[in-house]
SEZAMAR-728924 format. One record per residue (C-alpha): residue in one letter; x negated, y, z negated. Coordinates in steps of 0.1 Angstrom, whole numbers, plus 5000, padded with zeros to 4 digits. Layout:
<atoms>
AXYZ
...
</atoms>
This chain:
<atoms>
X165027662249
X167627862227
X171127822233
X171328202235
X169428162272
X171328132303
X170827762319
X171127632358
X172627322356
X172827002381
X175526852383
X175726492401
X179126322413
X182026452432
X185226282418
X187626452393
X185926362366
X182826592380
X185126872391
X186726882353
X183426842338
X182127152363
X185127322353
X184527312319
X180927402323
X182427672339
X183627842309
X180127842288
X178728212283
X175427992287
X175927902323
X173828052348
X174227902383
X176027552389
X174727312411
X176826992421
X175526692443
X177026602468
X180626762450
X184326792464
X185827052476
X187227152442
X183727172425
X182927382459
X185027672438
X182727662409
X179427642420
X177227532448
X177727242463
X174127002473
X174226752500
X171526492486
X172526142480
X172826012446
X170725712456
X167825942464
X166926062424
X163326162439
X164726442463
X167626532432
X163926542407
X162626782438
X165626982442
X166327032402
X161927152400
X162827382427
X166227552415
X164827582376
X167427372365
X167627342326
X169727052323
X170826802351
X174226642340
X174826252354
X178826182361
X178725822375
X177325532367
X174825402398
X172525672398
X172325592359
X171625192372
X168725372395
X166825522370
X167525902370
X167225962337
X163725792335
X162725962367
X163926342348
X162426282316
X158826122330
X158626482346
X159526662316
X163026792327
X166526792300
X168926542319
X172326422299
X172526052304
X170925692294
X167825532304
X168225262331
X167525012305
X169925172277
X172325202309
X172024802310
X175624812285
X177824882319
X175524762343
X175324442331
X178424302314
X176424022301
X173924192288
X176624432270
X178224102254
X174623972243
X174324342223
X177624272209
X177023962194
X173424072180
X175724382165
X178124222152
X180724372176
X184024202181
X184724082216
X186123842235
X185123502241
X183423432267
X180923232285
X178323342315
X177623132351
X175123182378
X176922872399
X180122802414
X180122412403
X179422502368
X182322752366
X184522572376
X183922232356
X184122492324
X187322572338
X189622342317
X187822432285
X190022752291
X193422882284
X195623072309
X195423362314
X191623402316
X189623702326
X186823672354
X184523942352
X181423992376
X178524102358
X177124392378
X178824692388
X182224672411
X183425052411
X185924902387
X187024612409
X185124352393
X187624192366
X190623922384
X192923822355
X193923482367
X196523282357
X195822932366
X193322682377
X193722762415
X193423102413
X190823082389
X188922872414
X190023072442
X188123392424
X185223222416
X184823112452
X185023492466
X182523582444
X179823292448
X180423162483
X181723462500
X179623692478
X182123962479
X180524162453
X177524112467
X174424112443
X176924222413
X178223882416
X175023682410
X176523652374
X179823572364
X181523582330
X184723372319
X186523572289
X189723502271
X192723732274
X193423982247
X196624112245
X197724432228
X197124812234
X193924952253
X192625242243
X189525432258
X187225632231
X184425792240
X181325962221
X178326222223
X175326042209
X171426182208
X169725812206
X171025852165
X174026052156
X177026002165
X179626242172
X183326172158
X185125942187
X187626092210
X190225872223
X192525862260
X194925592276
X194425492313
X197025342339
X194825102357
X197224932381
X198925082412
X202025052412
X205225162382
X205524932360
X202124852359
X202124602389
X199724562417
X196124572418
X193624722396
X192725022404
X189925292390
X192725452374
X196025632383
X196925812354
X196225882317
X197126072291
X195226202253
X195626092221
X196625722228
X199825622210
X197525412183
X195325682172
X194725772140
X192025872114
X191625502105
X191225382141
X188825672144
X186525572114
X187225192125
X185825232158
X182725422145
X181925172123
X182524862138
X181524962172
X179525252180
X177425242147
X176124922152
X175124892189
X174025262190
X171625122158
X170824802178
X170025002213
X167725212190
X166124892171
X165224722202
X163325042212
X166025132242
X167525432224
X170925542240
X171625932246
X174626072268
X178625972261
X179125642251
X182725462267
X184325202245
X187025022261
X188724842235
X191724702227
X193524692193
X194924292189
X196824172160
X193424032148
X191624402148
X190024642179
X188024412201
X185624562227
X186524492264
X183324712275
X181024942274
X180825212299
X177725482301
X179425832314
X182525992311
X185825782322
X187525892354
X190725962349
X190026012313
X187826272317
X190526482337
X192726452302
X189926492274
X188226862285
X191127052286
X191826922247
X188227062242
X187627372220
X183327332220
X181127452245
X180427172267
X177527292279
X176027372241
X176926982232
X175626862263
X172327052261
X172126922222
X172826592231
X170326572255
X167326792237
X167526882202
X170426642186
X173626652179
X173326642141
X175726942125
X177327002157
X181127032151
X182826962183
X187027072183
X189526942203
X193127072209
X195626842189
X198226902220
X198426612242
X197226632278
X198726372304
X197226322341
X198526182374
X196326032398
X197526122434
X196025872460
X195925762496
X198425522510
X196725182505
X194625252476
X192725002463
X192424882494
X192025042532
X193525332539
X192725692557
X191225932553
X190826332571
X194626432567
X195226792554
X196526882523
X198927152519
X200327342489
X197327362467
X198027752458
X201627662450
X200827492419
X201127682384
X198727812360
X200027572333
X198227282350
X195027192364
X194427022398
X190926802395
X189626712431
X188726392435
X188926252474
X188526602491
X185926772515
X186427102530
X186727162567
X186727532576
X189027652549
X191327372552
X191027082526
X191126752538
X191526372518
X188226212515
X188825922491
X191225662479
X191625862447
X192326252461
X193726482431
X194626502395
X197326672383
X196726732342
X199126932318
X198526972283
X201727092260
X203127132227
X204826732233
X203926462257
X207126522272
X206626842285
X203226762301
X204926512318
X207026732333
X204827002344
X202726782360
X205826612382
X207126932390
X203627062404
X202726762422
X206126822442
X204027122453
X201426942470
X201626762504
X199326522528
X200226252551
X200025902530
X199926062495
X201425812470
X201525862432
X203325672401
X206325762388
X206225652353
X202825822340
X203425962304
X206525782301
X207925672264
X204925832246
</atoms>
C-alpha cells in the first residue's frame, strides 16, 4: 500500500489521549474514514464511533475485515495485554502496536526490570515477592521511603510510596491478603526511591529503528502542590524543563537502544511507541518504567507540537519501517490541564452535563476524556473528563490560555489544579 492511497483507520480507546490521536489523524490527506471503538463523545466529532468492547479483539478483527480497514491503531494498554496485535497480524491486517509478548515491558513490571538488567539499563533497585511473609521480613533490608509496585497492570494505581515499616506492611497486606489488585497483585516488587526530575520520552520504533525521543512532564497527584493521591495524570506540559540534545542522545543510547536490541535478540521484536518514564538523579537518568502506547495526559501535549503526518509515521512504523522518516515537532511549548470529577481517584459521579464547550477559543484544544453523548447534550463519563491544551510562543502564555478557557467550561463536581505550568 502507497502512502499516496487513502486509508480507513480503527481506532481503539476513548480517553483524551484517543481523541488527540483521532484529531491528529484527522488532519492526514491519507485518511479516508475514521473508526473509533468504543470512543467519547469528542472522537464522536471526527469519525464514527464503534460500540465493541476492547476485551473482545475477535469481534474488533471482524469489524476491521468488514470496514477495509488499512491500519487499526491501539491507544491503551489492556487490549495490548490481550493479544490484539497477534490476533491482526496472524490475519494479515497493518495494526500499530506490540505483540502481547513484546507488550510484557508494562504488563509485567518485573519482567520489564529483568530486560533492564540483561540491557544494561539503569534502574532502581529492587527486589520481587510472590508472599506476604517474605515481603515483609525483607522489609528492614530497606530504606525509607521505598516504592511498592504491583507487578501487573493497575490503570496507574499500582505504585504506594511508603514511608515507614507500618505503612509498608500495611500495603503489602492490601495487595496479598485483601487482593486489591486482584490478579495484578500476584507479584510484588520493592524499589528504592529515586529522587530528582521525571521526565516522560517517548519513541516510534519498527521492531529496529528508532525514531529521535520526544519528551513531556506529567502532574501525577491530585491536588496543588503535588499532594494527594496518585492519579493517571492531571496535567502536563512539552518540552520538560531538563531537555536537551544531550538528554535526547543519552536516553537513546542508554535506554531505548539497548532493550529495543534485546526485545529484538530474544526474538520478541517491539513495534509501536515506546514510553520511558525516567527520572534524571544526581547519579544519571534511571528508568522508572516502561509503558507500550502513548502516555495519557502526555499525548494531549505532544501532537499539537507535531509537524509529521501522523498517520504516514504510524502506517511506516507499523509496515514498511521507519528508517529515513524525518518526523518535526513544533519547538513552542504546549501545557495541558486535566479537568476531573469531584473525588477522582477515587468514587465519584458520573452523568452530570457539561456546559460551555463552544465558548472556548480557537487558540486551545479541548481533548475528551470522561464524556458520552446523550441526545446532543454531553454528559461526564469518567474520573478524568477533558483536557484543556494550549501551545504558545512561552510556557507562560499557554498557561494562561488554558486557565482562562477552562473558566468557560462548567459541570456539577468539576475540579482541576491550579498550579499546572507553573515556574516553567
Amino acid at each position: 500500500m502507497t502512502n499516496s492511497e487513502k486509508t480507513n483507520v480503527l481506532l481503539l480507546g476513548n480517553g483524551g489521549r484517543e481523541h488527540a490521536i483521532a484529531w491528529k489523524l484527522g488532519q492526514s490527506p491519507n485518511l479516508d474514514k475514521l473508526f473509533i471503538a468504543p470512543g467519547n463523545a469528542g472522537t464522536a466529532a471526527l469519525g464514527t464511533n464503534v460500540q465493541i468492547s476492547l476485551e473482545d479483539p475477535i469481534k474488533l478483527l471482524e469489524y476491521a475485515q468488514n470496514q477495509a480497514i488499512g491500519l487499526t491503531v491501539v491507544g491503551p494498554e489492556a487490549p495490548l495485554a490481550l493479544g490484539v496485535v497477534n490476533i491482526f497480524r496472524d490475519a494479515g491486517l497493518a495494526i500499530f502496536g506490540p505483540t502481547k509478548e513484546a507488550a510484557m515491558l508494562e504488563t509485567s513490571k518485573a519482567y520489564a526490570k529483568e530486560v533492564m538488567v540483561a540491557s544494561g539499563v539503569p534502574t532502581a533497585k529492587y527486589q520481587v515477592f510472590t508472599e506476604y511473609e517474605t515481603a515483609g521480613d525483607a522489609i528492614s533490608e530497606w530504606d525509607f521511603p521505598l516504592v511498592i509496585k504491583v507487578d501487573g497492570l493497575a490503570a496507574g494505581k499500582g505504585v504506594i510510596i511508603c514511608e515507614s515499616k507500618e505503612e509498608t506492611l500495611a500495603t503489602l497486606k492490601e495487595i496479598f491478603i485483601d487482593q486489591k489488585f486482584g490478579g495484578a497483585g500476584q507479584k510484588v516488587l520493592i524499589e528504592e526511591f529515586l529522587t530528582g526530575q521525571e521526565i516522560s520520552a517517548f519513541s516510534f520504533v519498527d521492531g529496529e529503528n528508532i525514531s529521535p525521543v520526544i519528551g513531556a512532564t506529567d502532574y501525577k497527584r491530585a491536588y496543588d502542590g503535588d499532594k494527594g493521591p496518585n492519579t493517571g495524570g492531571m496535567g502536563s506540559y512539552s518540552p520538560p524543563k531538563v531537555w536537551n540534545n544531550d538528554i535526547e542522545n543519552t536516553i537513546i543510547k542508554n535506554v531505548f537502544e539497548p532493550v529495543i536490541g534485546y526485545m529484538s535478540s530474544i526474538g520478541n521484536p517491539y513495534t509501536g511507541v515506546l514510553y520511558a518514564g525516567l527520572i534524571v538523579t544526581s547519579d544519571g537518568i534511571k528508568v522508572l518504567e516502561f509503558n507500550c502506547r502513548f502516555g495519557d495526559p502526555e499525548t494531549q501535549v505532544l501532537l499539537p507540537r507535531m509537524e509529521t503526518d501522523l498517520l504516514s509515521v504510524m502506517q511506516h512504523t507499523a509496515m514498511s519501517g521507519i528508517s529515513g522518516i524525518d518526523i518535526k515537532w513544533d519547538p513552542r511549548p504546549c501545557v495541558g490541564l486535566v479537568v476531573a470529577s469531584n473525588g477522582y481517584p477515587a468514587s465519584y459521579s458520573v452523568g452530570k452535563k457539561i456546559n460551555g464547550l463552544g465558548r472556548t477559543d480557537t487558540l486551545v484544544n479541548v481533548f475528551h476524556a470522561g464524556t458520552s453523548l446523550s441526545g446532543d447534550e454531553i454528559l461526564t463519563s469518567g474520573g478524568r473528563v477533558l483536557a484543556v491544551t494550549a501551545m504558545s510562543d512561552s510556557f507562560e502564555n499557554a498557561r494562561e490560555l488554558i486557565y482562562k478557557n477552562v473558566e468557560q467550561i462548567e459541570f456539577e463536581g468539576m475540579v482541576y489544579r491550579k498550579d499546572i505550568g507553573t515556574g516553567l
